[in-house]
C-alpha positions as semicolon CSV with decimal commas, in nm:
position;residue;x (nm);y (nm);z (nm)
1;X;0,000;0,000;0,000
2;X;0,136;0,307;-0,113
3;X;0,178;0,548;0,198
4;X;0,123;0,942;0,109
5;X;0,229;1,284;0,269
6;X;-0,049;1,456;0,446
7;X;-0,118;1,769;0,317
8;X;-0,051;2,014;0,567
9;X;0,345;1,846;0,590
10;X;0,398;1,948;0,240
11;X;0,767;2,149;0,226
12;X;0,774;2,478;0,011
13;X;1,003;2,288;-0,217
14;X;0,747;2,049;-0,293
15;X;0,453;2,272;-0,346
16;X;0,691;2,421;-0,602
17;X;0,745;2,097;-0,807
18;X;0,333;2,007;-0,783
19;X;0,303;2,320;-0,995
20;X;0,609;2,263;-1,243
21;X;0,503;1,938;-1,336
22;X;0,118;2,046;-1,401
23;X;0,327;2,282;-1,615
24;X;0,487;2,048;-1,795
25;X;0,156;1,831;-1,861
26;X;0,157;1,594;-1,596
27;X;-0,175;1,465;-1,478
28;X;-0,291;1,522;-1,147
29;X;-0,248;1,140;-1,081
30;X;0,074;1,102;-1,231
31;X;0,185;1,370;-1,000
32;X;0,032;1,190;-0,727
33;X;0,199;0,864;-0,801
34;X;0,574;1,019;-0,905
35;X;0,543;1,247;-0,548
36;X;0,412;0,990;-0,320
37;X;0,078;1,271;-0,220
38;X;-0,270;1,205;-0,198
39;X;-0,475;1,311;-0,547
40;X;-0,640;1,583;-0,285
41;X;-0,348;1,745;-0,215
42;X;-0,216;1,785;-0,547
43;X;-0,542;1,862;-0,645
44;X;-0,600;2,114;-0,333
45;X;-0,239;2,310;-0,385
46;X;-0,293;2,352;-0,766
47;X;-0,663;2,515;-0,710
48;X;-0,608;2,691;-0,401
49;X;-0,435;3,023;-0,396
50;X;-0,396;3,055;-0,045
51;X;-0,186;2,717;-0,037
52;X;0,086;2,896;-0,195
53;X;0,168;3,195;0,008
54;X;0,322;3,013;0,355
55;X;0,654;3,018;0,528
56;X;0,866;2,695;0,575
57;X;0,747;2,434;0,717
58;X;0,860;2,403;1,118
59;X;1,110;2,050;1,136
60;X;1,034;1,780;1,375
61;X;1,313;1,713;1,552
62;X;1,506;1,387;1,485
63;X;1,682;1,191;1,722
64;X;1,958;1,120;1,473
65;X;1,996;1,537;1,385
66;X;2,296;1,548;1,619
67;X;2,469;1,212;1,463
68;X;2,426;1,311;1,099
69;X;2,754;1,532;1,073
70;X;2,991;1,197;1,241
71;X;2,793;0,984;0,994
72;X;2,913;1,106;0,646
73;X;3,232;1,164;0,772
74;X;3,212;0,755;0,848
75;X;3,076;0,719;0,493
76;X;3,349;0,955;0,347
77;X;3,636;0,801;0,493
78;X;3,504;0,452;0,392
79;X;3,470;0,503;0,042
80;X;3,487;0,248;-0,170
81;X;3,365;0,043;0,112
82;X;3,088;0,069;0,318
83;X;3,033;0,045;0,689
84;X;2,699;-0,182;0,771
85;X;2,401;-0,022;0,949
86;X;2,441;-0,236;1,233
87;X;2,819;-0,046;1,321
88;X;2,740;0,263;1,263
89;X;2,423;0,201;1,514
90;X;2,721;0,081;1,755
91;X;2,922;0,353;1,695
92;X;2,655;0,652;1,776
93;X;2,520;0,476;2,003
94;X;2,863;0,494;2,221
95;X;2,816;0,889;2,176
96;X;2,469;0,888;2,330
97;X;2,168;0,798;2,001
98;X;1,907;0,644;2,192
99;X;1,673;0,571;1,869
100;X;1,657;0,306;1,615
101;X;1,837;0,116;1,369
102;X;1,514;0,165;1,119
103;X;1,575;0,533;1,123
104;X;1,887;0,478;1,068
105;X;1,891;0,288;0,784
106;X;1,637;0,500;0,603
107;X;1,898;0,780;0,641
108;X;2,180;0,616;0,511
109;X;1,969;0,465;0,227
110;X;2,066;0,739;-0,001
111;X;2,412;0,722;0,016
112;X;2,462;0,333;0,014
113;X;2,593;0,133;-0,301
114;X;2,685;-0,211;-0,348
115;X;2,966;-0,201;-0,551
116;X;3,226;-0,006;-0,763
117;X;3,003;0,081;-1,010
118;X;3,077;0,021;-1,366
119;X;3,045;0,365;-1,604
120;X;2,723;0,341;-1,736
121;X;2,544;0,629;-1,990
122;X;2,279;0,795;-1,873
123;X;2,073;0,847;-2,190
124;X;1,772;1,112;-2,173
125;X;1,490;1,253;-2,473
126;X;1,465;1,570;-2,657
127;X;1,431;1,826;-2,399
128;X;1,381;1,648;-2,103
129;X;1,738;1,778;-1,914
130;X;1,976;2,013;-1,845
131;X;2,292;1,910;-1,670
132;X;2,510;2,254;-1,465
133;X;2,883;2,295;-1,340
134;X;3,100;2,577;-1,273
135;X;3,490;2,506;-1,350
136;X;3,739;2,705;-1,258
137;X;4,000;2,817;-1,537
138;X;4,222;3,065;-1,308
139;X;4,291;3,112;-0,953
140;X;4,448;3,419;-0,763
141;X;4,310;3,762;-0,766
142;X;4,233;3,784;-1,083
143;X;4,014;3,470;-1,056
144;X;3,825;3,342;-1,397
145;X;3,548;3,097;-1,384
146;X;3,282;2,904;-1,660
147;X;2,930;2,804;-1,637
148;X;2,892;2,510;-1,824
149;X;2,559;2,387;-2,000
150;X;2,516;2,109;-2,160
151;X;2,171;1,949;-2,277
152;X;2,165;1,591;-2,213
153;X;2,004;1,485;-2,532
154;X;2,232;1,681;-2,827
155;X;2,547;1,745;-2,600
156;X;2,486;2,111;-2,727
157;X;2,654;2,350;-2,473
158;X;2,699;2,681;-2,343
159;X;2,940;2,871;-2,190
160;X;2,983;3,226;-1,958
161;X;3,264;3,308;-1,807
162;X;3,244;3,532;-1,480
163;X;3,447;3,601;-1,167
164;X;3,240;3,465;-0,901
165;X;2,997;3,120;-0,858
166;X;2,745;3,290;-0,666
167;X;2,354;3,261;-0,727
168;X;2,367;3,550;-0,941
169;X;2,664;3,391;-1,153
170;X;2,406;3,052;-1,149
171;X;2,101;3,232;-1,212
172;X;2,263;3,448;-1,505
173;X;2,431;3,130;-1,635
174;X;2,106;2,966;-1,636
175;X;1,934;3,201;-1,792
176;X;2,199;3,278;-2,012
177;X;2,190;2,914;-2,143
178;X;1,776;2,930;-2,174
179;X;1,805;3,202;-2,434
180;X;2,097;3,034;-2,612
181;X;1,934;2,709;-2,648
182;X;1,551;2,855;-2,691
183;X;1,360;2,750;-2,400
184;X;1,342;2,572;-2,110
185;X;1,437;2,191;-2,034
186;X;1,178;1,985;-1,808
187;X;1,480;1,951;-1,579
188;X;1,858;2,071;-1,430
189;X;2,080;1,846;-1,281
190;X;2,340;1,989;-1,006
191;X;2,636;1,883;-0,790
192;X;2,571;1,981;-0,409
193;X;2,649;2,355;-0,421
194;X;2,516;2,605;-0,175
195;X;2,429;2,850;-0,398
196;X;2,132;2,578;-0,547
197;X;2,095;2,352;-0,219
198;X;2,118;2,464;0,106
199;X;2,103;2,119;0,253
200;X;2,067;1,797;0,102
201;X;1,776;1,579;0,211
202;X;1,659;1,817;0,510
203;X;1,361;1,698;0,479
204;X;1,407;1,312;0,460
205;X;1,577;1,141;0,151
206;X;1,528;1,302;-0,107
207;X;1,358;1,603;-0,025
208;X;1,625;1,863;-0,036
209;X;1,652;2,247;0,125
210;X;1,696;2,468;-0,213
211;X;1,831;2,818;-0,208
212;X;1,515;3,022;-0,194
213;X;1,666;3,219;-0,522
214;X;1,687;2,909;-0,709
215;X;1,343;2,742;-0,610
216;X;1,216;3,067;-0,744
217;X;1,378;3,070;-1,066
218;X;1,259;2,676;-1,124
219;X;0,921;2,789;-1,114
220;X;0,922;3,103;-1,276
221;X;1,137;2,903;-1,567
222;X;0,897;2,597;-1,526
223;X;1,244;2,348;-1,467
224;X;1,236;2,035;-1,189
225;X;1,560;2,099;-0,988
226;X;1,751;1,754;-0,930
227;X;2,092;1,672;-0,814
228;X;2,350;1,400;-0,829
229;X;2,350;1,152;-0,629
230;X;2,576;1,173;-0,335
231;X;2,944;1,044;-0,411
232;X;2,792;0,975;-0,795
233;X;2,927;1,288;-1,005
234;X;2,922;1,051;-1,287
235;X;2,552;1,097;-1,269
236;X;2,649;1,464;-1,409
237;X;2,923;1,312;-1,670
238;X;2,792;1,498;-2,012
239;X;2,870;1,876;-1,837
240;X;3,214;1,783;-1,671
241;X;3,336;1,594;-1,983
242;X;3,276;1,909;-2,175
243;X;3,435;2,084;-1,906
244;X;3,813;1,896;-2,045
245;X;3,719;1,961;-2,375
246;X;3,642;2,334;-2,322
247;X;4,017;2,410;-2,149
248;X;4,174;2,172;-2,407
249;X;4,069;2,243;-2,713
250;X;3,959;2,624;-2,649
251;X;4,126;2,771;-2,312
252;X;4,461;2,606;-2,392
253;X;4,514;2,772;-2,763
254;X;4,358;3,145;-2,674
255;X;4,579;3,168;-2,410
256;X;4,842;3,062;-2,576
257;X;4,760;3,303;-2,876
258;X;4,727;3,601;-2,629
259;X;5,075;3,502;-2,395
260;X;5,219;3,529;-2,728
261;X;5,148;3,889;-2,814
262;X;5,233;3,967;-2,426
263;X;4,847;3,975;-2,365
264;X;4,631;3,762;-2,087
265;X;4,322;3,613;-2,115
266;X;4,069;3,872;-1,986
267;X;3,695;3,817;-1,920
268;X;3,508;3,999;-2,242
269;X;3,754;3,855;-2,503
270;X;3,655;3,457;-2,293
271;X;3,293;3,534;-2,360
272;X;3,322;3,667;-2,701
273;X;3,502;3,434;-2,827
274;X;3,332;3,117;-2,685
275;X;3,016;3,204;-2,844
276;X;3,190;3,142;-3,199
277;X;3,408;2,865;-3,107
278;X;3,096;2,695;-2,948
279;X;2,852;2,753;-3,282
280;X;3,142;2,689;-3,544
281;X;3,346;2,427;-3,358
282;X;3,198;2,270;-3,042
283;X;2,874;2,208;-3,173
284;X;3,038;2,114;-3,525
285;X;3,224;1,828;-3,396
286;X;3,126;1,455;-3,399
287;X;3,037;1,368;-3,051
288;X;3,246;1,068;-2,916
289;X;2,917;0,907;-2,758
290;X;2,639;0,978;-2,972
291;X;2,818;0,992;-3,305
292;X;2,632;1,300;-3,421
293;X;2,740;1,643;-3,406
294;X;2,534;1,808;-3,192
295;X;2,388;2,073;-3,368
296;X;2,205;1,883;-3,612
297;X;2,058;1,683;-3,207
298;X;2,008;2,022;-3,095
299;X;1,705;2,019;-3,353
300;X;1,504;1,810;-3,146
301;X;1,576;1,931;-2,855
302;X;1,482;2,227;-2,924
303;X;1,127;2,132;-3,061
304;X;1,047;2,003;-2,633
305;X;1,206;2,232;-2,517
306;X;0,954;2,457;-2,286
307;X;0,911;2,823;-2,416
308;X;1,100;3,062;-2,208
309;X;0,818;3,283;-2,012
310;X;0,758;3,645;-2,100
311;X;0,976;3,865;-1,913
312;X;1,300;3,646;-1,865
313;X;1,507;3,771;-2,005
314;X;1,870;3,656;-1,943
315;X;2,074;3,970;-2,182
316;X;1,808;4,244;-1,985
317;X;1,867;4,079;-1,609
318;X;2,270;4,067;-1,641
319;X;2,255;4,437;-1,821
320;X;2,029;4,556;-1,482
321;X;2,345;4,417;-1,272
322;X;2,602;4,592;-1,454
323;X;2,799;4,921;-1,333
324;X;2,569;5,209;-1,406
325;X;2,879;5,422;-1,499
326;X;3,016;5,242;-1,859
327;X;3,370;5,118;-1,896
328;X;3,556;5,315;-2,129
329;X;3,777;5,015;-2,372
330;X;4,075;5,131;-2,323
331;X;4,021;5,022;-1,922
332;X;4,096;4,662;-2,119
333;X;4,488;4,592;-2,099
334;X;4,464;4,710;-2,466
335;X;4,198;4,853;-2,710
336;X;3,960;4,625;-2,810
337;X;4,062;4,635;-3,171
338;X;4,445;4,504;-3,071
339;X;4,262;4,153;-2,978
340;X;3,994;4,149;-3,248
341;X;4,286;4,168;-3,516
342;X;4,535;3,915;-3,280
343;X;4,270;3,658;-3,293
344;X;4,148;3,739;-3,672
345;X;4,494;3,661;-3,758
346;X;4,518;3,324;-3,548
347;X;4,194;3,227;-3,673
């Protein structure tokens, strides 16, 4: 017998993803039976206004809350092995748990697997998701960063380089990559970052604590937030793949271009020239996996893809954060035109 949430437990987080998935066309029932809720309370929080506007939800206090920290260190250290249920119950139990080895094991459910795992491909349709990383490409003071899209069905990508990995660099980057690919995914997969979760499975396994910015973007956007599993970046593979590829085969070479006429790699010549490189070489090679080049993919995943809703609009929202007061071109290291030729001639 299936067992289902009552209504009035329901997190903000999943109140939110009740309403993206009636977005995306999912029956009130299939919602029911994906979400583990009664068909009343889906029903109830997608016809009643009032259901929406509420604060968190107050947290029950668990008895294993103050053993949860000493626990994935345990896990941690144990990797590839695992510790059974039945030591770790020792082992808190010495430091004063007085509950049981049920709750116990339901906690450590999520992070459990049997075996070194053999590399398996993680295939997904047209439009259906979105995978999201940040890499870093210099350190220091003058620190560079990229946020890496990549759709999970083509393999088409997009890149933005900033100097921070904030939510504003993730929401930017986001919407940056909406508007380049021409609409929405059903989904985005992230690592555990604090700028998108705030803590992982607060709310029992599974149900995660987002960063209020982000669940707010999801459901303006209409996107399911999702996230690897723990100690499984694999599960993310596609966008850190690219991530190689990106330094390799673009990074390496510009830089190397620029050193060469005493120049360094600054943060407006990155993101102009990505945008070519990405449309006239990136997208025009044959990927390794799916043996097409992923523009002529990008097609179809485009024609799933969820419109992008009136308003966002990612150039407008990162011109609003910009310096009121314009940089003149010459605050560069050089004109503007001393690059544009270097690279015209490299080219």
């Amino acid at each position: 017998m299936a067992v289902f949430w009552a209504a009035d437990m329901l997190t903000q987080e999943q109140a939110v993803e009740i309403r993206i998935l009636a977005r995306q066309g999912e029956s009130i029932r299939q919602i029911s039976r994906r979400m583990g809720l009664s068909r009343n309370t889906v029903r109830r929080y997608l016809r009643d206004e009032s259901a929406r506007r509420y604060g968190p939800r107050s947290l029950r206090p668990c008895k294993l809350d103050p053993y949860t920290d000493y626990l994935q260190r345990r896990i941690g250290h144990a990797r590839p092995d695992w510790i059974p249920a039945t030591v770790l119950l020792r082992e808190i139990r010495e430091r004063g748990y007085d509950g049981g080895v049920s709750q116990l094991k339901a906690y450590l459910a999520p992070f459990k697997r049997s075996a070194p795992e053999p590399v398996v491909r993680f295939e997904t349709a047209p439009g259906k998701q979105m995978q999201a990383d940040f890499t870093t490409v210099r350190r220091g003071r003058d620190r560079l960063l990229a946020f890496v899209a990549t759709l999970g069905y083509s393999r088409s990508t997009f890149v933005r380089f900033t100097r921070s990995e904030d939510f504003a660099a993730w929401r930017d980057g986001l919407l940056g990559a909406f508007e380049h690919f021409g609409g929405v995914p059903e989904e985005v997969l992230f690592d555990n970052t604090k700028p998108v979760v705030l803590e992982r499975d607060l709310y029992g396994p599974g149900l995660h604590r987002w960063h209020p910015g982000m669940l707010d973007l999801a459901e303006s956007c209409g996107f399911r937030l999702s996230l690897c599993r723990p100690y499984r970046a694999k599960t993310k593979g596609k966008v850190e793949r690219f991530n190689g590829y990106l330094k390799g085969s673009f990074l390496v070479p510009l830089k190397a271009t620029l050193k060469a006429a005493g120049l360094t790699l600054d943060l407006d010549t990155a993101n102009r020239e990505v945008l070519r490189w990405l449309n006239e070489v990136a997208d025009r090679r044959v990927h390794g996996t799916t043996g097409v080049e992923p523009y002529l993919r990008l097609t179809e995943d485009r024609a799933h893809l969820q419109p992008l809703p009136r308003g966002l609009n990612a150039t407008r929202v990162i011109a609003e954060r910009r310096p009121r007061t314009a940089l003149p071109i010459e605050s560069l290291q050089h004109p503007l035109s001393v690059y544009e030729s270097l690279l015209e001639v490299a080219a």
